[in-house]
C-alpha positions in Angstrom: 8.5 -31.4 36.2 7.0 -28.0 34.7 5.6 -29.3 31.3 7.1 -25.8 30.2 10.2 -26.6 31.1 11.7 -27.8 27.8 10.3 -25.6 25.7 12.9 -23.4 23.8 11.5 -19.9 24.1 11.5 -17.7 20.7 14.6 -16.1 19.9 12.4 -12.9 19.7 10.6 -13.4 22.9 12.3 -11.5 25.6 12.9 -8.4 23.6 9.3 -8.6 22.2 7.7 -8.6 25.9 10.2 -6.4 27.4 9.3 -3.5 25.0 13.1 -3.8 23.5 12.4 -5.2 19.5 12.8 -2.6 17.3 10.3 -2.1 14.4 10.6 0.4 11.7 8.8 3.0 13.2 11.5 3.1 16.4 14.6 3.2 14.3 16.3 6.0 15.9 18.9 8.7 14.9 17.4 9.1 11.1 18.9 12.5 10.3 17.0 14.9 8.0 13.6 13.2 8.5 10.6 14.3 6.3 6.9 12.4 7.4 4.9 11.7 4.9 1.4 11.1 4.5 -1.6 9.8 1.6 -4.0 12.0 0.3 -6.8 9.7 -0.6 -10.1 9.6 -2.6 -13.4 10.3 -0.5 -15.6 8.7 -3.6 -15.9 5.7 -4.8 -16.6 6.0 -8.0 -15.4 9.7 -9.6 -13.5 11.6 -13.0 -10.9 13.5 -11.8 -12.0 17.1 -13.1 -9.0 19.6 -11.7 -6.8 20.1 -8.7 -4.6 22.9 -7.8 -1.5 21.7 -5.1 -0.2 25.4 -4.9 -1.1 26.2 -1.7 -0.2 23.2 -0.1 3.4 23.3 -1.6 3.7 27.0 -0.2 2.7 26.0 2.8 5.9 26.5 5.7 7.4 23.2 6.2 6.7 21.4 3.2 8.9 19.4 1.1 6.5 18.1 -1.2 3.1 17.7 -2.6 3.3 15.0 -5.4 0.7 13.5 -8.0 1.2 11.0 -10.8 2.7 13.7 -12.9 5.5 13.6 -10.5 6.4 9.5 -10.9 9.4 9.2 -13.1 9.3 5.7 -13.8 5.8 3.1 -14.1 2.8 4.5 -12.3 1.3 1.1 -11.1 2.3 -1.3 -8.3 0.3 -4.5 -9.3 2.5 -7.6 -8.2 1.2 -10.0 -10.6 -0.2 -7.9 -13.3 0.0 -4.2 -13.1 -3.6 -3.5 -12.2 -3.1 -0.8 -10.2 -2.1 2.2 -10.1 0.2 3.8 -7.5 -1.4 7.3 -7.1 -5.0 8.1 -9.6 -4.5 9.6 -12.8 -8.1 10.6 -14.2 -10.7 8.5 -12.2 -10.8 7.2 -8.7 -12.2 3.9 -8.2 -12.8 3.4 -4.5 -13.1 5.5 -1.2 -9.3 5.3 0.4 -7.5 5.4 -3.1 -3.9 7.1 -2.8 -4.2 10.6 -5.4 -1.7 12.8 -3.4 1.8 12.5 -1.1 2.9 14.8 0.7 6.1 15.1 2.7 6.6 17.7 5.6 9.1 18.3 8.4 5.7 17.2 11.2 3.0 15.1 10.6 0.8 18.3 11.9 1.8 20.2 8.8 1.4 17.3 6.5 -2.4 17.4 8.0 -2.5 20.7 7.5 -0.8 21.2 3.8 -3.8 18.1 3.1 -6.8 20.8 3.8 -5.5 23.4 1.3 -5.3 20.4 -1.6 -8.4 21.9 -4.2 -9.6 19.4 -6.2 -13.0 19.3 -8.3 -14.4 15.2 -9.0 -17.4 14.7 -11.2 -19.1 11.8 -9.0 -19.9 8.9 -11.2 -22.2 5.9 -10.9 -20.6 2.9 -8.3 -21.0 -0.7 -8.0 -21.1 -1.1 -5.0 -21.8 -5.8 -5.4 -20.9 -8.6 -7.5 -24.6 -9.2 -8.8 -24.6 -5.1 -10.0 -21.2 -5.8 -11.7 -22.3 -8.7 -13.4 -25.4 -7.2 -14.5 -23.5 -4.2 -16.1 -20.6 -6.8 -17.3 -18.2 -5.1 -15.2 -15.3 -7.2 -15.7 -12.2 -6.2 -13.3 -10.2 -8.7 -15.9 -10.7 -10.5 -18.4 -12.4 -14.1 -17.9 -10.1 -17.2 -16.6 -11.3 -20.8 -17.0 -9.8 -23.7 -15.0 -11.3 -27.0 -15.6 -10.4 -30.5 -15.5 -12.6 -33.4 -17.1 -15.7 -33.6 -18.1 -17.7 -31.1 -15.7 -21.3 -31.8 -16.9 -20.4 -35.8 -17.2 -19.9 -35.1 -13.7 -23.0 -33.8 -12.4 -24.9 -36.1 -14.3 -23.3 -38.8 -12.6 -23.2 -37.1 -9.0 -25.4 -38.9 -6.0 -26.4 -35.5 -5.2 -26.3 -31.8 -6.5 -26.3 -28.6 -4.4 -27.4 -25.1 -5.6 -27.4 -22.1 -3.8 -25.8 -18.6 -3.1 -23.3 -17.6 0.0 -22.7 -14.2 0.8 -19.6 -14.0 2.7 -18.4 -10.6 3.7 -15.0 -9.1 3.4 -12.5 -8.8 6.0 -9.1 -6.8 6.5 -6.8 -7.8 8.5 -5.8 -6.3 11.9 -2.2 -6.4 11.8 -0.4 -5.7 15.2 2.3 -2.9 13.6 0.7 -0.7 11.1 2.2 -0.9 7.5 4.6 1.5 7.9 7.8 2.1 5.1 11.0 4.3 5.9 13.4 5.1 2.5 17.1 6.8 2.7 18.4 7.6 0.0 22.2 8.1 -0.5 23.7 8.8 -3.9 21.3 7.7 -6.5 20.0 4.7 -4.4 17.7 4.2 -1.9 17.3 2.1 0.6 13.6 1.3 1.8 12.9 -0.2 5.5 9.6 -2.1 4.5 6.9 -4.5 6.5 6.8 -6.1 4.0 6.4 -10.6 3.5 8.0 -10.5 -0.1 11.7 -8.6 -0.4 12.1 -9.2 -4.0 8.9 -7.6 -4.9 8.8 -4.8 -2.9 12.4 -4.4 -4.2 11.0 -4.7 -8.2 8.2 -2.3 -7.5 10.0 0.4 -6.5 12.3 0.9 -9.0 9.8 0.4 -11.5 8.1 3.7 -9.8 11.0 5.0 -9.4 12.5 4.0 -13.1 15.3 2.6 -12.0 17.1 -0.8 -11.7 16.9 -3.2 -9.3 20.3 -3.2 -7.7 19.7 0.6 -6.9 17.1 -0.6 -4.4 18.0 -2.3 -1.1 14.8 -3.5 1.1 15.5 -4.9 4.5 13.0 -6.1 6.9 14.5 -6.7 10.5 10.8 -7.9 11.8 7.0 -7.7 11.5 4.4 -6.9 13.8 1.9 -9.3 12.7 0.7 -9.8 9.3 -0.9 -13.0 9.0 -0.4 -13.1 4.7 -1.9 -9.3 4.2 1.7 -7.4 4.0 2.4 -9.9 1.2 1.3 -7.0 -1.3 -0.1 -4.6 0.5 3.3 -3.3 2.4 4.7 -2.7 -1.5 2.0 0.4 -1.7 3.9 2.3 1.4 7.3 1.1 0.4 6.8 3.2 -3.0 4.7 6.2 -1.4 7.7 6.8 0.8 10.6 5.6 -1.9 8.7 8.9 -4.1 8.8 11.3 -1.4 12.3 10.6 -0.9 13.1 10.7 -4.3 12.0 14.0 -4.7 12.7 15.8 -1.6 16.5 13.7 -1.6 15.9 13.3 2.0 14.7 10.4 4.4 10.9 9.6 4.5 9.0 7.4 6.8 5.2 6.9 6.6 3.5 5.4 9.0 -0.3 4.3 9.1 -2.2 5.4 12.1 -4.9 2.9 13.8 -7.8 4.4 12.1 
């Protein structure tokens, strides 16, 4: 007898392999579509001293170009504390960090409106480790103790007592669908295709960007393309870039990361 023989296949697992599963980024017959796209930070560590979006918003095919001045509700997306910010107000803080969206009728013209973005940074001093950062007391929150017992009672007491440093290095994960977000809106409420692990908060995010209630926002998420715990939070960013563009252009937005 085949040992696979009683094995009850994944519901999933014929449309997955035969190409048919549809993720956000096939959902077909979206009228009206606008693509959008990120503007990010190329320093680290940098004051934002001007920028001028002018050109870009003249630019043939544009919808919108859109900076925190254009957020009408809460400009941060942090799902435990607010701790960040959805698109830089004065400073950048790392290399990647979201300043500008824009929303176009191609992704070529989004590219395109990106290149005639002006803006001036005054390059300022990074920490790029932990041991800098502790050195200069640079704190990215306020300190939290969790302890139980008597700690140095503990180590007295201890057959044996192991000090050292480990330096492990950061990862990201590879997921197998890029984060990718689509919003429609339709009279005063939006609804947000999101690849995201966590409904409810990508739902409360983006009406706090969007200063609006909860039950104006409907999030649905048909299936994920991998995500092994990083679209948890990370899926909320896209949900809200594309929730703003829509919001402001009043038509349907998709974003979509590429590989790179």
């Amino acid at each position: 007898m085949n040992k696979y023989q009683n094995i009850i296949p994944n519901e999933s697992a014929s449309n997955h392999v035969t190409g048919r599963s549809v993720y956000i980024d096939d959902i077909q017959n979206v009228g009206n579509l606008l693509y959008g796209r990120i503007v990010y930070s190329s320093h680290a560590h940098a004051r934002i001293v001007s920028f001028d979006l002018s050109k870009a918003q003249k630019l043939n095919g544009v919808n919108a170009v859109l900076c925190y001045k254009d957020i009408p509700g809460h400009n941060n997306i942090g799902p435990v504390i607010h701790d960040e910010t959805c698109l830089a107000e004065n400073k950048v803080e790392f290399i990647g960090q979201a300043v500008f969206l824009i929303a176009a009728e191609t992704d070529e013209i989004c590219r395109n409106a990106e290149k005639l973005i002006s803006i001036e940074y005054e390059v300022l001093e990074p920490i790029l480790d932990i041991p800098t950062a502790i050195k200069k007391n640079n704190l990215l929150a306020p300190p939290r103790k969790i302890e139980t017992g008597n700690i140095k009672e503990a180590f007295k007491k201890s057959k044996n007592n192991i000090k050292g440093t480990l330096n492990v290095g950061g990862q990201e994960h590879w997921y197998l669908e890029t984060h990718c977000s689509l919003c429609i809106p339709d009279e005063g409420r939006y609804k947000v295709f999101s690849s995201t692990q966590n409904l409810t908060e990508t739902q409360a995010l983006v009406a706090e960007v969007l200063g609006l209630s909860s039950n104006s926002i409907e999030v649905e998420v048909k299936r994920m393309g991998g995500a092994f715990g990083g679209k948890e939070t990370q899926g909320n960013h896209f949900a809200c870039w594309s929730a703003l563009l829509a919001y402001k252009t009043g038509r349907p937005v998709k974003i979509n990361m590429f590989r790179d």
